[in-house]
FIFIDO-480921 format. One record per residue (C-alpha): residue number from 1; chain; residue in one letter; z, y, x. Coordinates in steps of 0.1 Angstrom, whole numbers, plus 5000, padded with zeros to 4 digits. Example, Ala and Ser with C-alpha at 12.3 -4.5 7.8 and 13.67 -1.06 7.14 Angstrom:
<num->1, cadena->A, residuo->a, w->5078, v->4955, u->5123>
<num->2, cadena->A, residuo->s, w->5071, v->4989, u->5137>
//
This chain:
<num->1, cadena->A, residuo->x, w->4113, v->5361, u->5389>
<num->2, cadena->A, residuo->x, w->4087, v->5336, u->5391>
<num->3, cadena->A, residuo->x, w->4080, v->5313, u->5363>
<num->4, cadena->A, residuo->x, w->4048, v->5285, u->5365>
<num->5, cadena->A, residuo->x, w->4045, v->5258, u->5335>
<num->6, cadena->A, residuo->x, w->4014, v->5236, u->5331>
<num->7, cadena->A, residuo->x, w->3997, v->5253, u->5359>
<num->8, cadena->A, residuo->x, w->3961, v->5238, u->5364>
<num->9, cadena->A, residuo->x, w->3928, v->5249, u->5384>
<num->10, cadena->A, residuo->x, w->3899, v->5233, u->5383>
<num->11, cadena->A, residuo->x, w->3864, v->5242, u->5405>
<num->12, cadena->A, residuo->x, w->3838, v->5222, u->5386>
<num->13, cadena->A, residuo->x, w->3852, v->5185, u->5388>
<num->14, cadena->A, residuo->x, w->3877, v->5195, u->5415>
<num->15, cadena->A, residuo->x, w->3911, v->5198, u->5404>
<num->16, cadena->A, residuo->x, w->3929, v->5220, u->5430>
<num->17, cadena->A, residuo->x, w->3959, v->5223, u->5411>
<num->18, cadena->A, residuo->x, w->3969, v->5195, u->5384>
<num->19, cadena->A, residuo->x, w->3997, v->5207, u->5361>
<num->20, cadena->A, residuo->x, w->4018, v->5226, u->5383>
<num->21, cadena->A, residuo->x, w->4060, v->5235, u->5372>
<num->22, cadena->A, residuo->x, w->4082, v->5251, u->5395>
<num->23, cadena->A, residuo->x, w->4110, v->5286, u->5388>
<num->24, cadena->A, residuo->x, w->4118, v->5312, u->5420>
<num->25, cadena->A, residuo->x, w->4149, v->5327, u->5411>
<num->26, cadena->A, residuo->x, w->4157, v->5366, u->5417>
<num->27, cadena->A, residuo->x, w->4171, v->5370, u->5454>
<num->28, cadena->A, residuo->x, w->4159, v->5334, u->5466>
<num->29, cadena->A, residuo->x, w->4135, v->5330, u->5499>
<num->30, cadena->A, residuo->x, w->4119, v->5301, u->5488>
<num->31, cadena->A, residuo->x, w->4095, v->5279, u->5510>
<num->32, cadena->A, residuo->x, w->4060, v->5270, u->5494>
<num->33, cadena->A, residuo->x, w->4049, v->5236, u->5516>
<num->34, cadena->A, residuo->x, w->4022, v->5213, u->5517>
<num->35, cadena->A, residuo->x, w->3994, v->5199, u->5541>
<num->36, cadena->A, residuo->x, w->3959, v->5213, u->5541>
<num->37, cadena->A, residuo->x, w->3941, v->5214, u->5507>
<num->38, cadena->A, residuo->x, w->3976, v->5206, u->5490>
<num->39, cadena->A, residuo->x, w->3964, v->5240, u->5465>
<num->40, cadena->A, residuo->x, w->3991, v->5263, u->5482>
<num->41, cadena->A, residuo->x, w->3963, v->5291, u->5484>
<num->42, cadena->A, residuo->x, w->3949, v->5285, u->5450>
<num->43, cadena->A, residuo->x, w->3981, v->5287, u->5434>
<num->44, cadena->A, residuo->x, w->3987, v->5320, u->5452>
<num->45, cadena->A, residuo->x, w->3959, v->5334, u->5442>
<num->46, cadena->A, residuo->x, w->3972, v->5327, u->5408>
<num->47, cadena->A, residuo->x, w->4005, v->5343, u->5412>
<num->48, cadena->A, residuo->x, w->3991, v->5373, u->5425>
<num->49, cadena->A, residuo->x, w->3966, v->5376, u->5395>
<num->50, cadena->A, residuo->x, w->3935, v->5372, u->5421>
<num->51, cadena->A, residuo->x, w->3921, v->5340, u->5402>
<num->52, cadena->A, residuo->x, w->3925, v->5327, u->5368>
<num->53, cadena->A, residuo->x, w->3940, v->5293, u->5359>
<num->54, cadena->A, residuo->x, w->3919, v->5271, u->5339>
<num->55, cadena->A, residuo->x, w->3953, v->5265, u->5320>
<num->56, cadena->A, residuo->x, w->3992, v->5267, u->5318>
<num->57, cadena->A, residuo->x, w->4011, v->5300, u->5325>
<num->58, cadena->A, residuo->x, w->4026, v->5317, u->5347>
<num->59, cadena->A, residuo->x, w->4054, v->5348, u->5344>
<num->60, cadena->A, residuo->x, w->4061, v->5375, u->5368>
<num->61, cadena->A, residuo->x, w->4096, v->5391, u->5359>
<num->62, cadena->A, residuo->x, w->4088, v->5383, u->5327>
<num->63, cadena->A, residuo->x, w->4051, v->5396, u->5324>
<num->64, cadena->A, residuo->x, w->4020, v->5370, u->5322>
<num->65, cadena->A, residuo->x, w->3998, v->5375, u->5350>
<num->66, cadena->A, residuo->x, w->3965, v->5372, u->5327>
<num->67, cadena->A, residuo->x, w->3979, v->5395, u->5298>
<num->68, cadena->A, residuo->x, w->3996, v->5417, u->5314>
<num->69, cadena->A, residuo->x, w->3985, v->5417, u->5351>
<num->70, cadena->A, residuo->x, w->3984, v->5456, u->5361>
<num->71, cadena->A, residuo->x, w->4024, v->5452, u->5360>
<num->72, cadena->A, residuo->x, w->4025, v->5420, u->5375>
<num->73, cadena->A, residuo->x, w->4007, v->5435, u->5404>
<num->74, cadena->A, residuo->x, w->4030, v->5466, u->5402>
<num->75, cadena->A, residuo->x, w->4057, v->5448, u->5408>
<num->76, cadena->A, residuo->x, w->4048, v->5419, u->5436>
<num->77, cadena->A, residuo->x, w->4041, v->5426, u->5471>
<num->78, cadena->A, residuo->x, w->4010, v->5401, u->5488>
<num->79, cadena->A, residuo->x, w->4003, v->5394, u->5519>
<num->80, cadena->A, residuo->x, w->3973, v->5371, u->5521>
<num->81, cadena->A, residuo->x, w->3964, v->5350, u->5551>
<num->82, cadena->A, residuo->x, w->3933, v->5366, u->5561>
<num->83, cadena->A, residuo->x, w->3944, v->5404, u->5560>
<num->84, cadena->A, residuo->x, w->3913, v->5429, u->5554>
<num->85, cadena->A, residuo->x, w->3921, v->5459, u->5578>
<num->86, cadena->A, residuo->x, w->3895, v->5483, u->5579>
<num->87, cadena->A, residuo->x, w->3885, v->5481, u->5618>
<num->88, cadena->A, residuo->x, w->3873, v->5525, u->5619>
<num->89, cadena->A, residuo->x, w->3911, v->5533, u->5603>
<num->90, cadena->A, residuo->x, w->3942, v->5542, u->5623>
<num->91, cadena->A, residuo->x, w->3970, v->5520, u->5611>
<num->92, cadena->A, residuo->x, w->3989, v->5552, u->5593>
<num->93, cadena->A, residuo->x, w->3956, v->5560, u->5580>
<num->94, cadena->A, residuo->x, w->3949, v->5527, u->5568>
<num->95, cadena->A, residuo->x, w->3983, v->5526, u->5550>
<num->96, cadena->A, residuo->x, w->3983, v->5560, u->5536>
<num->97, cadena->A, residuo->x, w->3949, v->5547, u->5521>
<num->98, cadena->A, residuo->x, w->3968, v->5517, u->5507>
<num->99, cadena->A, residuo->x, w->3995, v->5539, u->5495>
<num->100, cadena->A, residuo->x, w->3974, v->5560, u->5474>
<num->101, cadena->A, residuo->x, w->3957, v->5528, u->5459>
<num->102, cadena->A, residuo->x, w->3992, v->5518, u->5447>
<num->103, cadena->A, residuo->x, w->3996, v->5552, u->5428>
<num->104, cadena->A, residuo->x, w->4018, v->5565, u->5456>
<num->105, cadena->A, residuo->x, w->4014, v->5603, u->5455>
<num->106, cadena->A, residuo->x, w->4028, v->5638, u->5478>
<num->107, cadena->A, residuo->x, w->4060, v->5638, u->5496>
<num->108, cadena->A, residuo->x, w->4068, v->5600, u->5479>
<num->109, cadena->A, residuo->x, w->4035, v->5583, u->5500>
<num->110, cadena->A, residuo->x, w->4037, v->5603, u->5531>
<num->111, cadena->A, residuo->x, w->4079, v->5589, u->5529>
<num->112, cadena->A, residuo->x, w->4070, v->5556, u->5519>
<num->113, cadena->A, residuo->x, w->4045, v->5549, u->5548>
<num->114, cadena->A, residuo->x, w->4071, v->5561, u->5571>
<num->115, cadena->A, residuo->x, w->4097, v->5538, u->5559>
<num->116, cadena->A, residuo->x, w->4074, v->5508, u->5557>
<num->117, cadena->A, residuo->x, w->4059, v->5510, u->5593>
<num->118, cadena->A, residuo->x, w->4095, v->5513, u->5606>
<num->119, cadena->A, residuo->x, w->4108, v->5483, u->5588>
<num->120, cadena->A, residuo->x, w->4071, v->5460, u->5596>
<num->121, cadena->A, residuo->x, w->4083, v->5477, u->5635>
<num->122, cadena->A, residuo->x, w->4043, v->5492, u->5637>
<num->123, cadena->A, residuo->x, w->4056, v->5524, u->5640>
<num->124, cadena->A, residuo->x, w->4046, v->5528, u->5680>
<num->125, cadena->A, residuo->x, w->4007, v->5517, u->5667>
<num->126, cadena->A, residuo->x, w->4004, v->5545, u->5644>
<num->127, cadena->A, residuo->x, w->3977, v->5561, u->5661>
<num->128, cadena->A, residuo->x, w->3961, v->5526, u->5671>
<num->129, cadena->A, residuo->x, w->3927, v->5518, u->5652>
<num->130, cadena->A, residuo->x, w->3928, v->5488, u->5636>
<num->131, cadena->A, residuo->x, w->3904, v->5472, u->5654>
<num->132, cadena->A, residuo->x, w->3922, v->5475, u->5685>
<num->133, cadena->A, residuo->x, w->3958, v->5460, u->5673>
<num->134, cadena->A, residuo->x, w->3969, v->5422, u->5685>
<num->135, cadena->A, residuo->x, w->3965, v->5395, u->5658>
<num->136, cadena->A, residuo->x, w->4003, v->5397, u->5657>
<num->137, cadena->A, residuo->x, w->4005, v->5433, u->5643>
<num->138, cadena->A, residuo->x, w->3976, v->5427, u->5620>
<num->139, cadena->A, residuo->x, w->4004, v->5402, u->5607>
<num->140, cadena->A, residuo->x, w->4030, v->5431, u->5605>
<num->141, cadena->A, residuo->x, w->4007, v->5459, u->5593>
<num->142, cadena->A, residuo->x, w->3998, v->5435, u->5563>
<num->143, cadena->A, residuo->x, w->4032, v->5425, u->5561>
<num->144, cadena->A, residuo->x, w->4035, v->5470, u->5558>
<num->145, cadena->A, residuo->x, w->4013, v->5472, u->5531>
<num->146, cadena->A, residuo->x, w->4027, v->5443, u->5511>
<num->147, cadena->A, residuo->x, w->4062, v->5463, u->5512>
<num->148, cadena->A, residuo->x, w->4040, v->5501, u->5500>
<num->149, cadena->A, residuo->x, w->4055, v->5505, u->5466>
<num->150, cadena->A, residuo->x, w->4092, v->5489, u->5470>
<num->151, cadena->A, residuo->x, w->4077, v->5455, u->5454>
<num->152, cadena->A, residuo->x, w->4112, v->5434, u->5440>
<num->153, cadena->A, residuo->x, w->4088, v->5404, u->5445>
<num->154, cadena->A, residuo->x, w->4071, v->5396, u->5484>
<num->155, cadena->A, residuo->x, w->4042, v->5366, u->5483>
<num->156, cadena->A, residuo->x, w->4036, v->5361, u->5520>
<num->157, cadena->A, residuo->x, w->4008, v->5332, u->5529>
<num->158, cadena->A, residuo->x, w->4005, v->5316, u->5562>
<num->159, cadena->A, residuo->x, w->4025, v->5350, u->5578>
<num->160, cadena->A, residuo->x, w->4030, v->5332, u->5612>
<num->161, cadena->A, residuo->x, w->3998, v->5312, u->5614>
<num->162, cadena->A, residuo->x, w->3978, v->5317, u->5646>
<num->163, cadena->A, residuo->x, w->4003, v->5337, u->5666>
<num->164, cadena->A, residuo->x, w->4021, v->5331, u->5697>
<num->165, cadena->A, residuo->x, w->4058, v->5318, u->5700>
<num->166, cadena->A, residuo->x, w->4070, v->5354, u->5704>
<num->167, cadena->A, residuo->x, w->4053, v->5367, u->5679>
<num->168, cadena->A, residuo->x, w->4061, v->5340, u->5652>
<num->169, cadena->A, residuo->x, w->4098, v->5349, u->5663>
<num->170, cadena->A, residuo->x, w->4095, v->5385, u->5655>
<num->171, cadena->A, residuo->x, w->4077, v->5381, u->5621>
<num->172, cadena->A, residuo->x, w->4106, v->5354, u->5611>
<num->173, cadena->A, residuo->x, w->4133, v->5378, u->5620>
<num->174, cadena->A, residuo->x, w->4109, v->5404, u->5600>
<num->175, cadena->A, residuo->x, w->4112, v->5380, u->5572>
<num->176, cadena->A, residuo->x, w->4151, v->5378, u->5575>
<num->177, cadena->A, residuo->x, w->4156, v->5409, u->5574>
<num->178, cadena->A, residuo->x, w->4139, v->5414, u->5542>
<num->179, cadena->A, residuo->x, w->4156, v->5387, u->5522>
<num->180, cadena->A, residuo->x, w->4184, v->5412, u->5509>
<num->181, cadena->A, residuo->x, w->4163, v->5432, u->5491>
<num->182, cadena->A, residuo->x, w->4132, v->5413, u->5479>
<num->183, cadena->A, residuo->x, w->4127, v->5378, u->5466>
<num->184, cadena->A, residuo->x, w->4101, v->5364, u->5488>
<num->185, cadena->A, residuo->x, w->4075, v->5329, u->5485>
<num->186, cadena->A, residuo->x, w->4070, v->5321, u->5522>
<num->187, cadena->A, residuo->x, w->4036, v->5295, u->5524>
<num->188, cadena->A, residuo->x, w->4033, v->5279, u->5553>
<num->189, cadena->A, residuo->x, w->4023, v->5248, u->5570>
<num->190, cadena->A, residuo->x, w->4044, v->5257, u->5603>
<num->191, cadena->A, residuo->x, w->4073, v->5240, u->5593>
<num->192, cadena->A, residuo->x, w->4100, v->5254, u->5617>
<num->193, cadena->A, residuo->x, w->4090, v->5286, u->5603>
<num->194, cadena->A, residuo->x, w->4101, v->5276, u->5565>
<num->195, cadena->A, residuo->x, w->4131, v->5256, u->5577>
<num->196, cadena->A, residuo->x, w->4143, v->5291, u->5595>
<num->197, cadena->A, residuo->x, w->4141, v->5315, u->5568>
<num->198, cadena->A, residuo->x, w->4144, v->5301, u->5537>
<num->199, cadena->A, residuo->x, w->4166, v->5290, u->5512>
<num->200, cadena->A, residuo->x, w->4147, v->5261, u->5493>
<num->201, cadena->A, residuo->x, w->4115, v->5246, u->5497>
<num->202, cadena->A, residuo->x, w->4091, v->5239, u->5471>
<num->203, cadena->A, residuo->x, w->4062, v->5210, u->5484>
<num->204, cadena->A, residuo->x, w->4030, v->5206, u->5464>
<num->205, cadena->A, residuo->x, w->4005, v->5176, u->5474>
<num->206, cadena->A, residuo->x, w->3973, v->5170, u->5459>
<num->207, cadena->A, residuo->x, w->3983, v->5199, u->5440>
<num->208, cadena->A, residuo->x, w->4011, v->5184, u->5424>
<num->209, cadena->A, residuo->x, w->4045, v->5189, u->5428>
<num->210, cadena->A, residuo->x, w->4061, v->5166, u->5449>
<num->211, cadena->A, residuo->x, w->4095, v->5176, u->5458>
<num->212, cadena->A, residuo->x, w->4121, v->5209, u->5452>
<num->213, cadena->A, residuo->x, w->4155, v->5222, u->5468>
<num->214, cadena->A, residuo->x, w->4176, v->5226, u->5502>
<num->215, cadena->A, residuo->x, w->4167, v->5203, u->5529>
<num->216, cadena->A, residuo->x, w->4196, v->5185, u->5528>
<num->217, cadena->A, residuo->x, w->4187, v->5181, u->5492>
<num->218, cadena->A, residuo->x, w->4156, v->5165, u->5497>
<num->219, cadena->A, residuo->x, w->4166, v->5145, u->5524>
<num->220, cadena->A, residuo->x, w->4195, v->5130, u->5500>
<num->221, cadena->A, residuo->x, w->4169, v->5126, u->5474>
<num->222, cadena->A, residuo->x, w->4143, v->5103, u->5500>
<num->223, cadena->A, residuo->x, w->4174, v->5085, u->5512>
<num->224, cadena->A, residuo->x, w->4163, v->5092, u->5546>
<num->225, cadena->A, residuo->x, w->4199, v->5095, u->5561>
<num->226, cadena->A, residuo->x, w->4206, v->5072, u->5589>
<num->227, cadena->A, residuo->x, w->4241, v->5057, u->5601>
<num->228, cadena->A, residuo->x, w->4230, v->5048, u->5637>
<num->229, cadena->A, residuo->x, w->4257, v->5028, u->5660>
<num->230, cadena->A, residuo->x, w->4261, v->5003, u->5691>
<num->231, cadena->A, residuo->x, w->4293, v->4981, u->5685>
<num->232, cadena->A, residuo->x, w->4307, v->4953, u->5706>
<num->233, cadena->A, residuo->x, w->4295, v->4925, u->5679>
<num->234, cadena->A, residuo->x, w->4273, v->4904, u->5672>
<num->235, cadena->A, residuo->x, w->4243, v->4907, u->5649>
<num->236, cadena->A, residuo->x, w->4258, v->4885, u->5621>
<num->237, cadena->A, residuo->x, w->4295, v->4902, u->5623>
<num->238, cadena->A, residuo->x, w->4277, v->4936, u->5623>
<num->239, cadena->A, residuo->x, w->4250, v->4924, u->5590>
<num->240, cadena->A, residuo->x, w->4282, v->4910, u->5573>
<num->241, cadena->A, residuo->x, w->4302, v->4942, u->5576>
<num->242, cadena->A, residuo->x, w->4272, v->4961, u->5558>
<num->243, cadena->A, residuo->x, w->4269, v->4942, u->5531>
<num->244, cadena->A, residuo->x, w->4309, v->4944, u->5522>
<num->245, cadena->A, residuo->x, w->4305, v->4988, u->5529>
<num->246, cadena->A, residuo->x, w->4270, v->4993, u->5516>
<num->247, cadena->A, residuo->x, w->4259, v->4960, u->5493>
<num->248, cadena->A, residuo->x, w->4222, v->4957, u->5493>
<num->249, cadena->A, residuo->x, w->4217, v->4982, u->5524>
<num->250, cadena->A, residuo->x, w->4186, v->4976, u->5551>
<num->251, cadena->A, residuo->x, w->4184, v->4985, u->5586>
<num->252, cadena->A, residuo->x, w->4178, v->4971, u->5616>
<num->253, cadena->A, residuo->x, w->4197, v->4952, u->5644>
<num->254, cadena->A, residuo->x, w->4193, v->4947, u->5680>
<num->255, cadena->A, residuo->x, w->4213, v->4925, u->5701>
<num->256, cadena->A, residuo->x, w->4219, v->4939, u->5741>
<num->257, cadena->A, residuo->x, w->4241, v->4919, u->5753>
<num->258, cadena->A, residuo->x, w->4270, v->4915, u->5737>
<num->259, cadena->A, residuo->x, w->4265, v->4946, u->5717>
<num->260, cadena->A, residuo->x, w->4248, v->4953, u->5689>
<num->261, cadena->A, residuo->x, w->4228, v->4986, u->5682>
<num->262, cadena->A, residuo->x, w->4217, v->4994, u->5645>
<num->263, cadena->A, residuo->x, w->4201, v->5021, u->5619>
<num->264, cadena->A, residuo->x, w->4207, v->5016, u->5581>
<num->265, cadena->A, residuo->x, w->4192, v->5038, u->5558>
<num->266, cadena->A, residuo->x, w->4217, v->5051, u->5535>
<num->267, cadena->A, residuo->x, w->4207, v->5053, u->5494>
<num->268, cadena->A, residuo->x, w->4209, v->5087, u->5482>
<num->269, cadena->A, residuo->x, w->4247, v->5078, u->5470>
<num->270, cadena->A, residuo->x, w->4260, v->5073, u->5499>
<num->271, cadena->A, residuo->x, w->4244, v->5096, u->5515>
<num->272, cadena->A, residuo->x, w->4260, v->5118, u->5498>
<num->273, cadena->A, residuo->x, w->4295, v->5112, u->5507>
<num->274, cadena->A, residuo->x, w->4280, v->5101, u->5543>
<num->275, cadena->A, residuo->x, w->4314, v->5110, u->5563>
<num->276, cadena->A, residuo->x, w->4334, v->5082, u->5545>
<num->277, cadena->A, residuo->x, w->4309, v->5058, u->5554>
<num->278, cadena->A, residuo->x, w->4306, v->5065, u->5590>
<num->279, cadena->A, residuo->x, w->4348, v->5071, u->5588>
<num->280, cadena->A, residuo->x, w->4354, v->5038, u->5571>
<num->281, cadena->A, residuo->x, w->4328, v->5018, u->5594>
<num->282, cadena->A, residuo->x, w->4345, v->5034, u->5625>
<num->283, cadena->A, residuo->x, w->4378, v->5028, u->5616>
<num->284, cadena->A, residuo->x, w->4369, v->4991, u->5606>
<num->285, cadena->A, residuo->x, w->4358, v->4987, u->5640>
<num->286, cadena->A, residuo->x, w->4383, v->5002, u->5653>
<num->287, cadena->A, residuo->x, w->4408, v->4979, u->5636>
<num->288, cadena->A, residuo->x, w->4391, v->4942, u->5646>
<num->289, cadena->A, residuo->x, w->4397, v->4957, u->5681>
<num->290, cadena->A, residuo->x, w->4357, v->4963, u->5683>
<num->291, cadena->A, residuo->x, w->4344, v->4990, u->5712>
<num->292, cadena->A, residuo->x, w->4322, v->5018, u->5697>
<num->293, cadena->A, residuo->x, w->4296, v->5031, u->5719>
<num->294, cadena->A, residuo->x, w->4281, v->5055, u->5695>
<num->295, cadena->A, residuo->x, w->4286, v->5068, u->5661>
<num->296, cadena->A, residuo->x, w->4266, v->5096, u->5640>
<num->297, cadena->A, residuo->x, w->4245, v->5098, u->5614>
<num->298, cadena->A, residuo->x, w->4212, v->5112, u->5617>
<num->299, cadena->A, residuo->x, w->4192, v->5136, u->5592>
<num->300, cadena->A, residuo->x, w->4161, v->5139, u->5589>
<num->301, cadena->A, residuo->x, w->4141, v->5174, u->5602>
<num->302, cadena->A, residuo->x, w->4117, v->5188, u->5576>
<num->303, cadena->A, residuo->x, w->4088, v->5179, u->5595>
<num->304, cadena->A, residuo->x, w->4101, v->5142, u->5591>
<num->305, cadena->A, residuo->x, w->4109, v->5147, u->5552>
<num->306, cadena->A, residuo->x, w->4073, v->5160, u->5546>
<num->307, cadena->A, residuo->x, w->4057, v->5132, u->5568>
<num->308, cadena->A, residuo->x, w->4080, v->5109, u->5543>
<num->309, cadena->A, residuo->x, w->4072, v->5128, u->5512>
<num->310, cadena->A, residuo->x, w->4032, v->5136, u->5519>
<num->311, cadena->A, residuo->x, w->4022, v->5103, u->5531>
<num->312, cadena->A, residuo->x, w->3994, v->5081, u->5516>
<num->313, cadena->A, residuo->x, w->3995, v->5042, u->5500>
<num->314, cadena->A, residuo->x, w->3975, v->5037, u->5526>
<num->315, cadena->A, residuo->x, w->3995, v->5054, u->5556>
<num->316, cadena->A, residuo->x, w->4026, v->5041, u->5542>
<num->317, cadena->A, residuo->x, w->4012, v->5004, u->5544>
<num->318, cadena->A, residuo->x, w->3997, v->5014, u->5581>
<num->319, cadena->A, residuo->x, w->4033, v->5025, u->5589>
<num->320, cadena->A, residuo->x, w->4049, v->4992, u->5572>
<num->321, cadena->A, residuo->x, w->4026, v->4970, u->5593>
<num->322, cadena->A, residuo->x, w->4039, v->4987, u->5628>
<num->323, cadena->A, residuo->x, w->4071, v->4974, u->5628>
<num->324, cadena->A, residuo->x, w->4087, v->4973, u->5666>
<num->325, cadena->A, residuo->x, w->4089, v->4941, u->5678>
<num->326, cadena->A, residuo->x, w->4125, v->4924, u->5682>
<num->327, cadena->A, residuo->x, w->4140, v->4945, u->5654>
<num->328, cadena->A, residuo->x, w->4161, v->4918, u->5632>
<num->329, cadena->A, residuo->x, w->4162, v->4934, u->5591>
<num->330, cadena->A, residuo->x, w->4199, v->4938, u->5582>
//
């Protein structure tokens, strides 16, 4: 559905965008991440044939946005972050307008606004001037207008920014119940919000690329798993166990008397057959007659795998140089 290779976009000697690659497969919600000036918006703007790229390509269901953008926007839905309402319009008004820009005509535009402020859920604002609706059904009457023309393809950026728990709910569940019939790109920077409703996440930084798939995915990928525990043991009995279940593994150790509490990172491998190696250090344990306090293994939210996969040199060394005191490496 979505095809980008080589993408690049450049404003003077700012490069926004630097050789951009990712696919969005028919029927996918995917998640478009990345922290403030990442080139999220830029890159949208591509997509939706608003800007051109100073290279690459990029395919809509098979059409090139540059060569053949009139069916690239025929097919594609957009619903930008700020939405331009036209304050003196009633909202049916305004989307009958929009309608007839989208070469809706008769019977087919009058039935298409119908349907498309029940399923946004602006119906009871029909009559409501734009001006006078709450930023949350701006949201959803842009969120209308994006779905005018039964689009395959939805491109929703920032949907959910600058609204109010409640309403960031009822624009997620909006979202969800969309995902049967359109393929959607969800940009955000709320990060809940993408973890919620879509499928994959795609994570651009410094307009590159830096990371794509399922959460657990990604968090296989950073090796950001951790096996976290408390045993009866001492610090060298618990170390020397590691090494012989996971050779080369780091973590750290605490002693409390008598006991032993500890995190190791687990490598992607073993991370991903994680329940044999928090069965076979329980039962190990278990076996030298060793109480177990706790157990689990903890993954990593996706605000803690972008924090891991957006960070700096020079955050990364800030972070390395904080190190808890009284924390023995395993």
């Amino acid at each position: 559905m979505i095809e980008v290779r080589g993408l690049t976009k450049d404003y003077g000697s700012f490069r926004a965008v630097d050789d951009l690659s990712f696919q969005v497969r028919e029927g996918e919600v995917v998640g478009f991440l990345g922290p403030n000036g990442a080139g999220k918006t830029t890159t949208i703007r591509v997509l939706t044939c608003y800007q051109p790229a100073s290279s690459g390509t990029v395919l809509i269901n098979g059409w090139d946005v540059v060569q053949d953008s009139l069916s690239v926007r025929s097919t594609l839905g957009y619903l930008p972050e700020q939405i331009p309402l036209y304050g003196d319009l009633r909202v049916q008004e305004y989307l009958h307008y929009r309608a007839g820009l989208k070469g809706l005509r008769g019977k087919e535009r009058r039935s298409q606004v119908e349907e498309v402020m029940e399923a946004a859920g602006v119906t009871e604002m029909r009559r409501k001037l734009c001006s006078q609706v709450s930023r949350g059904y701006r949201q959803r009457v842009g969120l209308a207008d994006a779905l005018l023309g039964s689009p395959r393809l939805l491109i929703l950026d920032e949907p959910t920014s600058g609204l109010d728990p409640n309403q960031r709910r009822k624009v997620r569940d909006l979202v969800r119940s969309l995902k049967e019939r359109h393929t959607i790109l969800f940009s955000s920077h709320i990060l809940s919000d993408v973890e919620d409703v879509c499928d994959r996440i795609l994570l651009i930084h410094h307009g590159k690329l830096r990371a794509s798939g399922t959460l657990e995915e990604l968090t296989h990928e950073l090796g950001q798993e951790e096996l976290r525990f408390r045993v009866q043991a001492s610090t060298t009995e618990v170390r020397a166990l590691m090494q012989e279940l996971l050779p080369g593994a780091k973590g750290t150790l605490r002693e409390e008397e008598g006991w032993t509490r500890a995190s190791y990172l687990l490598p992607p491998e073993a991370a991903r057959e994680d329940e044999d190696v928090s069965v076979s250090l329980g039962n190990r344990f278990l076996a030298e007659g060793r109480a177990l306090s706790e157990l689990y293994l903890h993954r990593p939210s996706l605000e803690e795998t972008f924090f891991a996969l957006t960070q700096d040199r020079e955050e990364i060394e800030e972070a390395g140089s904080t190190k808890e005191s009284g924390e023995v490496l395993g």
